[in-house]
N, C-alpha and C positions, 0 to 999 in steps of 0.2 A: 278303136282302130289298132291295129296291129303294124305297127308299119319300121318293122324291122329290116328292111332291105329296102335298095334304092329305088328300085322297081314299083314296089308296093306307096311308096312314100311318092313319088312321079303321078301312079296314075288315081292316088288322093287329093292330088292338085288339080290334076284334069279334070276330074268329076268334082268338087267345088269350084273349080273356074265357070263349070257350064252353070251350075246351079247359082252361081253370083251373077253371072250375067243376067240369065234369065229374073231375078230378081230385081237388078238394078234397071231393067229394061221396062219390067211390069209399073216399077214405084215411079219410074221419072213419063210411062205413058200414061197410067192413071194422071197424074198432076197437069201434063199439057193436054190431054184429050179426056177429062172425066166422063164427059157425055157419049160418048159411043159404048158400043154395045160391050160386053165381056165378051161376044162371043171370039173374038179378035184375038183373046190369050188362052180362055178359059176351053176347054172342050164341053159339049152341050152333058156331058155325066159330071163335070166338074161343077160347073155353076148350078147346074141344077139340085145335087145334093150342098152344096154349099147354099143356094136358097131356103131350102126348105132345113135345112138345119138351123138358120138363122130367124126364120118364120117361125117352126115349131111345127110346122106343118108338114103330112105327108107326102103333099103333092106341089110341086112347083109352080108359081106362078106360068101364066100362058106366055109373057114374054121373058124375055133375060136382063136380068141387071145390067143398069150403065156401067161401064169400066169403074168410075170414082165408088161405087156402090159395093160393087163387088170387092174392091180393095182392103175397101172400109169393113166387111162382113171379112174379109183373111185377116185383117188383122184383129179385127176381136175375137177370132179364134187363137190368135196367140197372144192374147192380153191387154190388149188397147181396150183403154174403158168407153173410148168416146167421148169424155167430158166439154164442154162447153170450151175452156181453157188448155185441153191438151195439143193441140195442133194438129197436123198430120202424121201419121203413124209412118214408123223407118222401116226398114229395111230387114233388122232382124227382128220384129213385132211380125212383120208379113211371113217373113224366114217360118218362122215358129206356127202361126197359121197354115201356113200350105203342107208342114209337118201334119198335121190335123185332119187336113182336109186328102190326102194319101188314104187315109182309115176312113174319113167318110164318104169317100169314090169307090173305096174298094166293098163298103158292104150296102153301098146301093145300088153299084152291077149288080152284086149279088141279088139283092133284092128285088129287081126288076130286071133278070135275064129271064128270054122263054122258055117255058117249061119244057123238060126233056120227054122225047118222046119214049112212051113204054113198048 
């Protein structure tokens, strides 16, 4: 960041305010509602390359991960092992995930936009 004037340095707070929220929102709804759908936070491009990136698979399952699911799958993109003894994954674990999951949204539009017409 470059945040040489007050301005610049203002609206780098605004835009981590939104992004903490939205995080602190995802990690405390995953924990009281694990069982409902992702689709609740997730948009159906988001979850669905985040499934199938976590499957290995091309194609997505026909339904959508439970919230608790989905969480579980961003954070072991940003480093949660899942081990038996590690608890639940925090906030910057997910943080670091949804970093991840940016790149694999953006090249499975790609990958499944219709073809242009000639």
């Amino acid at each position: 960041l470059q945040l040489e004037t007050a301005d610049r340095l203002k609206r780098a707070f605004v835009t981590y305010s939104i992004v903490a929220w939205r995080l602190l929102w995802l990690t405390y709804t995953s924990r009281v509602n694990p069982a409902v759908s992702c689709e609740c936070i997730l948009e159906p491009d988001e979850w669905q390359a985040l499934a199938c990136h976590h499957l290995g698979q091309g194609q997505p399952p026909p339904e959508p991960p439970t919230l608790g699911e989905a969480v579980l799958m961003l954070a072991q993109l940003g480093g949660f092992l899942a081990r038996r003894g590690d608890g639940v994954p925090g906030v910057k674990t997910i943080w670091r995930g949804f970093s991840r999951l940016t790149d694999l949204v953006t090249m499975w539009r790609l990958l499944h936009q219709p073809p242009h017409p000639t």
